[in-house]
C-alpha positions as semicolon CSV with decimal commas, in nm:
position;residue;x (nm);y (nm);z (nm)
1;X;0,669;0,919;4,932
2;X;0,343;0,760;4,923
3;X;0,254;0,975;4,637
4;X;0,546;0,876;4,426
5;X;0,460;0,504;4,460
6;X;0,121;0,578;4,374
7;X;0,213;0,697;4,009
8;X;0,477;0,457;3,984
9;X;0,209;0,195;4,052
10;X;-0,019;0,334;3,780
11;X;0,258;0,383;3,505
12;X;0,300;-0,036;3,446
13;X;-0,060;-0,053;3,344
14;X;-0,088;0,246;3,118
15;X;0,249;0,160;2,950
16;X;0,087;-0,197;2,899
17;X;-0,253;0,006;2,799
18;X;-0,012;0,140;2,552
19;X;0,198;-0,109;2,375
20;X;-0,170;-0,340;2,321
21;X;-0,310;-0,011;2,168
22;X;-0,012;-0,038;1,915
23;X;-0,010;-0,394;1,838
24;X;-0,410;-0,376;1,784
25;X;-0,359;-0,111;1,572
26;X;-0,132;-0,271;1,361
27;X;-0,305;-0,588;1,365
28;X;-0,621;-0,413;1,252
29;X;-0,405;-0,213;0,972
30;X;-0,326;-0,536;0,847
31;X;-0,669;-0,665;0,799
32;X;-0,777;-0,357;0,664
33;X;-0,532;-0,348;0,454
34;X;-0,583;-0,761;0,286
35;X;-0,927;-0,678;0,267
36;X;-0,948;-0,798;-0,105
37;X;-1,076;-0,531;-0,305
38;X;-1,009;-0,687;-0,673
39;X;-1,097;-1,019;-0,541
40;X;-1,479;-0,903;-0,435
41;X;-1,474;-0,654;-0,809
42;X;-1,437;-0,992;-0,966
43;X;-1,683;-1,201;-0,813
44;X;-1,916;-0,905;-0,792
45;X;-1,881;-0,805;-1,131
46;X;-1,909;-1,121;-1,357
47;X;-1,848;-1,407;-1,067
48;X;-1,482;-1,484;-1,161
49;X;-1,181;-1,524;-0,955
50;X;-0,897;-1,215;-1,111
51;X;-0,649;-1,488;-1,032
52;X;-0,717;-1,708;-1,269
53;X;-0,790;-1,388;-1,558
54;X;-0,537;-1,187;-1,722
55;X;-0,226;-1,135;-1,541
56;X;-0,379;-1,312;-1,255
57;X;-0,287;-1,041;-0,981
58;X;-0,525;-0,863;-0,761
59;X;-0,467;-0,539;-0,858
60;X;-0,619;-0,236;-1,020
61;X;-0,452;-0,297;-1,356
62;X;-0,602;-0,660;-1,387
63;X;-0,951;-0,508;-1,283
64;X;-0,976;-0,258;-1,551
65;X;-0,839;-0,534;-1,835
66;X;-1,062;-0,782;-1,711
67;X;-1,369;-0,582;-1,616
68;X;-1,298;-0,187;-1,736
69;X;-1,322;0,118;-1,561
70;X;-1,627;0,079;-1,367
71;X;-1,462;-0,162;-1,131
72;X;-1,117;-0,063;-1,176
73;X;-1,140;0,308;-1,068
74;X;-1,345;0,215;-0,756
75;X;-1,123;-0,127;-0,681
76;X;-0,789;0,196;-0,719
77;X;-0,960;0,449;-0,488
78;X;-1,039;0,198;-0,197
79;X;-0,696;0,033;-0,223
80;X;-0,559;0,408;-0,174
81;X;-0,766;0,445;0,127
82;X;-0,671;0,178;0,253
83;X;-0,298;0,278;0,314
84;X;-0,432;0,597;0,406
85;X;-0,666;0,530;0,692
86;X;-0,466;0,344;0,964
87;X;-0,197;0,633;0,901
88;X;-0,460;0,922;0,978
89;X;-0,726;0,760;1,201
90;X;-0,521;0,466;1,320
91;X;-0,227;0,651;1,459
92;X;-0,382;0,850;1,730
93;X;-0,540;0,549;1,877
94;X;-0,234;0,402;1,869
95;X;-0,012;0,663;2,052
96;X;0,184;0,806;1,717
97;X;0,202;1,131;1,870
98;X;0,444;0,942;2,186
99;X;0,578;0,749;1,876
100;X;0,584;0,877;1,537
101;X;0,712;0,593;1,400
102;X;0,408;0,367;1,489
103;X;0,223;0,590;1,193
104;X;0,500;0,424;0,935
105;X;0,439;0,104;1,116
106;X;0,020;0,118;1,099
107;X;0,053;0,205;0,693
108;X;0,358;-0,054;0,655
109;X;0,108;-0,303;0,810
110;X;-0,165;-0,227;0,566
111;X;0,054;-0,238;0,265
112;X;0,187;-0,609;0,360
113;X;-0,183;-0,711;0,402
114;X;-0,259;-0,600;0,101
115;X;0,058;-0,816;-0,082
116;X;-0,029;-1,130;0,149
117;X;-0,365;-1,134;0,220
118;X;-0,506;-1,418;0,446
119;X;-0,849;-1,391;0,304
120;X;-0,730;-1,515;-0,078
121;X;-0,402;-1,742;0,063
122;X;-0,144;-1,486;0,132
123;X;-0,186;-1,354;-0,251
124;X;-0,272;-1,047;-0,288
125;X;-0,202;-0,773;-0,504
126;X;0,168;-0,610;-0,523
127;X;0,124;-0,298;-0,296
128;X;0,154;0,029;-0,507
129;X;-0,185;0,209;-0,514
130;X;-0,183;0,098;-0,121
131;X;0,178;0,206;-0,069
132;X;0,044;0,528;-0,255
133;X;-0,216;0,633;0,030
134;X;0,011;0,528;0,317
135;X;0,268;0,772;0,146
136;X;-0,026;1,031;0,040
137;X;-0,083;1,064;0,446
138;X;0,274;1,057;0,496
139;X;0,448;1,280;0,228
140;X;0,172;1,424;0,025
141;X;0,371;1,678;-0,220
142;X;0,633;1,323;-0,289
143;X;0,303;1,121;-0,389
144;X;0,161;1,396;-0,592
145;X;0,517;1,481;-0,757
146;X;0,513;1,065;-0,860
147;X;0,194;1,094;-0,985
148;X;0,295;1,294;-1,301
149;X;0,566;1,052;-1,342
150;X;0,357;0,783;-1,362
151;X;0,121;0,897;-1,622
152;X;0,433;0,997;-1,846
153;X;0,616;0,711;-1,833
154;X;0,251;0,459;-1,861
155;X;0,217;0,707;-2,190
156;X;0,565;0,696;-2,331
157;X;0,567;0,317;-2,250
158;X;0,265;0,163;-2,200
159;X;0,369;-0,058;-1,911
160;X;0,224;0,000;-1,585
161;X;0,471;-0,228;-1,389
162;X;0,778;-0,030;-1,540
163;X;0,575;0,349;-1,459
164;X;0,510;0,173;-1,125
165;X;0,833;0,120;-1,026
166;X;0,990;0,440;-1,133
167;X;0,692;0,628;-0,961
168;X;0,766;0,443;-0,672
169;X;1,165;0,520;-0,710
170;X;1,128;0,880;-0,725
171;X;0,971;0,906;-0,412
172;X;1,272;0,888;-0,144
173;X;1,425;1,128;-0,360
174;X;1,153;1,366;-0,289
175;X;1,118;1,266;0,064
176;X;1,472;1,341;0,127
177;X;1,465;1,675;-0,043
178;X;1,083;1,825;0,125
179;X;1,111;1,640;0,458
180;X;1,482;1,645;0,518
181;X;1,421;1,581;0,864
182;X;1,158;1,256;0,886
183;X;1,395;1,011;0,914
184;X;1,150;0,739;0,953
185;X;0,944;0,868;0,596
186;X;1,222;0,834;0,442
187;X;1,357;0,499;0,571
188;X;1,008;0,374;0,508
189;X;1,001;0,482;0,138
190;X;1,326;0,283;0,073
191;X;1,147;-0,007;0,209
192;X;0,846;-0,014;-0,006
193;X;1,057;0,089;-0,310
194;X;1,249;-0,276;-0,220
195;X;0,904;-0,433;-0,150
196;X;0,735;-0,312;-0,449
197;X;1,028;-0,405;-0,655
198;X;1,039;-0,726;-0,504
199;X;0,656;-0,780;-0,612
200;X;0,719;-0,664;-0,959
201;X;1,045;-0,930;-1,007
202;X;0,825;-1,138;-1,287
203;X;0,713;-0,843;-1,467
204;X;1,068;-0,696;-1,457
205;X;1,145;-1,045;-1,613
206;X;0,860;-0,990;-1,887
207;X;1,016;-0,635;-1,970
208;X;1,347;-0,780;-1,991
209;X;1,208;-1,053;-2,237
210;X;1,002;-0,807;-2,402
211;X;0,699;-1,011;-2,315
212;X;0,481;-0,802;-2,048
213;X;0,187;-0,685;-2,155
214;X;0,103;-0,353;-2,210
215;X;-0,169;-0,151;-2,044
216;X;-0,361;-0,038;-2,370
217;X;-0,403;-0,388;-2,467
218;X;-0,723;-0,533;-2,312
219;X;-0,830;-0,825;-2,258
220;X;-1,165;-1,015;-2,230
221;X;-1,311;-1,330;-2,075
222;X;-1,624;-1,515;-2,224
């Protein structure tokens, strides 16, 4: 008997212990994740603010019109790892393994940091490449299969928003048909697809106007 209350003593804390692990996990996903990568290219590379250059987003895309690839292949690569990391070293802090859906909650996290940073007021960039690592440490083979898909349709069209968003379509397709039984993946996919989309509703405006600009036109600042 005494033993019994003994562990049923202990268990309050360590669930407790538990549930902050999660929350400061996801808290610190977020941060990671509005760290603003294009933001510090541009004032590191020629002192400018990207939001008031080119299309005025902090993403990739604007980096390489505004500065070229030195910045924008960098700016891309961290923005990937930084959907990536709270999903692979994140999660076991956080007790995925008891929970597997905290690791879609930890790369979630980072993705809306990235689209509402509080280090450039809530505006950040619109979530794909970051989307892309949390999904590259999620579903690997549906990230790599969109990958191809992006490249054809930037070359048959020129438009990264439009590639974007059919990358980013195709992916709970492939999700569904590899990992038929990761529910949560899958669910999760579906919501960035409606995020990202969401993001992209002025471009999708632009393509339906015929006005968006296209990625092999670049631009330059004085």
């Amino acid at each position: 008997m005494g033993v019994q209350r003994c562990a049923a003593h202990n268990q309050v804390p360590a669930q407790a212990g538990s549930a902050l692990n999660a929350v400061l996990a996801i808290l610190a996903s977020y941060l990671l994740g509005a760290t603003p990568t294009s933001y510090i290219a541009g004032k590191l590379g020629r002192g400018i603010d990207l939001r008031d250059h080119g299309s005025k987003n902090l993403g990739a895309t604007n980096v390489y019109r505004i500065l070229g690839w030195k910045y924008a292949i960098p700016v891309a690569l961290v923005d990937i790892a930084k959907g990536a990391i709270p999903v692979l070293l994140f999660a076991g802090w956080a007790g995925a393994a008891e929970h597997p859906w905290l690791r879609v909650a930890l790369g979630g996290a980072a993705v809306l940091g990235h689209m509402f940073s509080p280090y450039v007021s809530f505006k950040g960039g619109k979530g794909v490449a970051t989307a892309a690592g949390m999904l590259l440490a999620l579903a690997p083979v549906a990230v790599l299969l969109a990958i191809p898909i992006w490249g054809i349709c930037l070359w048959l069209t020129g438009y990264v928003s439009l590639s974007s968003i059919i990358a980013v379509l195709s992916v709970p397709l492939s999700v569904a048909l590899l990992q038929p039984n990761s529910s949560s993946v899958f669910w999760a996919s579906i919501a960035l697809v409606a995020l990202i989309i969401f993001a992209h509703r002025r471009n999708i405006s632009r393509l339906i106007a015929g006005t968006e600009s296209r990625f092999r036109t670049r631009k330059t600042t004085a």
